[in-house]
BAGU-843985 format. One line per field, with one value per residue (C-alpha): x, z, y. Coordinates in Angstrom, 2 decimals. Example, Ala and Ser with C-alpha at 12.3 -4.5 7.8 and 13.67 -1.06 7.14 Angstrom:
2
u = [12.30; 13.67]
w = [7.80; 7.14]
v = [-4.50; -1.06]
end
This chain:
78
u = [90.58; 89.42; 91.36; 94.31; 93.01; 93.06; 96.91; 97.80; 96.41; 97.85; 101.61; 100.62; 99.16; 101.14; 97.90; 95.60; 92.91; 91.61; 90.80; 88.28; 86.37; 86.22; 84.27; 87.23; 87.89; 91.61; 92.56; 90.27; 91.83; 95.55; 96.50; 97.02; 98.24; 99.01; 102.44; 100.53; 97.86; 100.42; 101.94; 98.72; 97.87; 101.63; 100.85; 97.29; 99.13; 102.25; 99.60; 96.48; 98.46; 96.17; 97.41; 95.91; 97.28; 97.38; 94.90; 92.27; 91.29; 90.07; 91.57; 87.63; 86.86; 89.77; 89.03; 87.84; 88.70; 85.55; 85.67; 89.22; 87.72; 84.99; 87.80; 90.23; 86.42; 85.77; 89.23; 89.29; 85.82; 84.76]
w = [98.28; 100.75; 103.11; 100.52; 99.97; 103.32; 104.36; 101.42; 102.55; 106.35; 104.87; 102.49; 105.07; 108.49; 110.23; 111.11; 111.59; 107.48; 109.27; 110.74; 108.60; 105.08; 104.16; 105.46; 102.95; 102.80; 101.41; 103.12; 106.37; 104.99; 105.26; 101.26; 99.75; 95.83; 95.98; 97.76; 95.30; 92.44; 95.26; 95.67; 91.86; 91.56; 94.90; 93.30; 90.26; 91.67; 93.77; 91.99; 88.40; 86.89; 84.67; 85.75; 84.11; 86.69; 84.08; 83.71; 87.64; 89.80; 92.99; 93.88; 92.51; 95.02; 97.69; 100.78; 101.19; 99.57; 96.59; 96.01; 96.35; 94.20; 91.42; 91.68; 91.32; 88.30; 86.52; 87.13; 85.57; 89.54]
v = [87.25; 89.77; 88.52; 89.46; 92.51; 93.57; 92.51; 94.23; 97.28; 97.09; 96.87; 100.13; 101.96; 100.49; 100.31; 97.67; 100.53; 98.88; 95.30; 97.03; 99.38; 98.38; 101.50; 103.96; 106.22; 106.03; 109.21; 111.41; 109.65; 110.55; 106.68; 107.04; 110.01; 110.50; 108.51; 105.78; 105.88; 104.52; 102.03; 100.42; 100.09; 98.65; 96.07; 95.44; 94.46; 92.39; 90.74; 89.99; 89.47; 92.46; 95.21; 98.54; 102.01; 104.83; 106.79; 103.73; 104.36; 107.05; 107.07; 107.60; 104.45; 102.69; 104.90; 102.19; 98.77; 97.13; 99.46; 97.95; 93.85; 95.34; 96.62; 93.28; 91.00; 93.24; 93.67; 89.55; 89.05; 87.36]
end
């Protein structure tokens, strides 16, 4: 699943600079902004088959790579 996790993110952010640093902060780093915020909770749920309303996360909660494996493990009960 990380593995998963981690293509999805290169598309979103056109950058393979996520493959490696999973603790990147991608906001902070402008590789996400607020319209990519909603994009990656709209990939996370085409992807992973999860609902997830834009006001049940923080984007600080989704900020890095492993924060987002960390949310999909949760919101799948992994």
């Amino acid at each position: 699943m990380e593995e998963k996790v981690i293509d999805m993110l290169v598309k979103l952010c056109e950058t393979d600079e996520v493959k490696n640093d999973w603790n990147i902060n991608l906001f902070e780093t402008s590789l996400l902004d607020s319209l990519g915020f909603i994009e990656l909770l709209l990939t996370i749920e085409a992807d992973f088959g999860l609902i997830v309303g834009p006001t049940e996360v923080q984007r600080e909660q989704i900020d890095t790579p492993n924060k987002i494996i960390k949310f999909i493990k949760t919101k799948k009960g992994l």
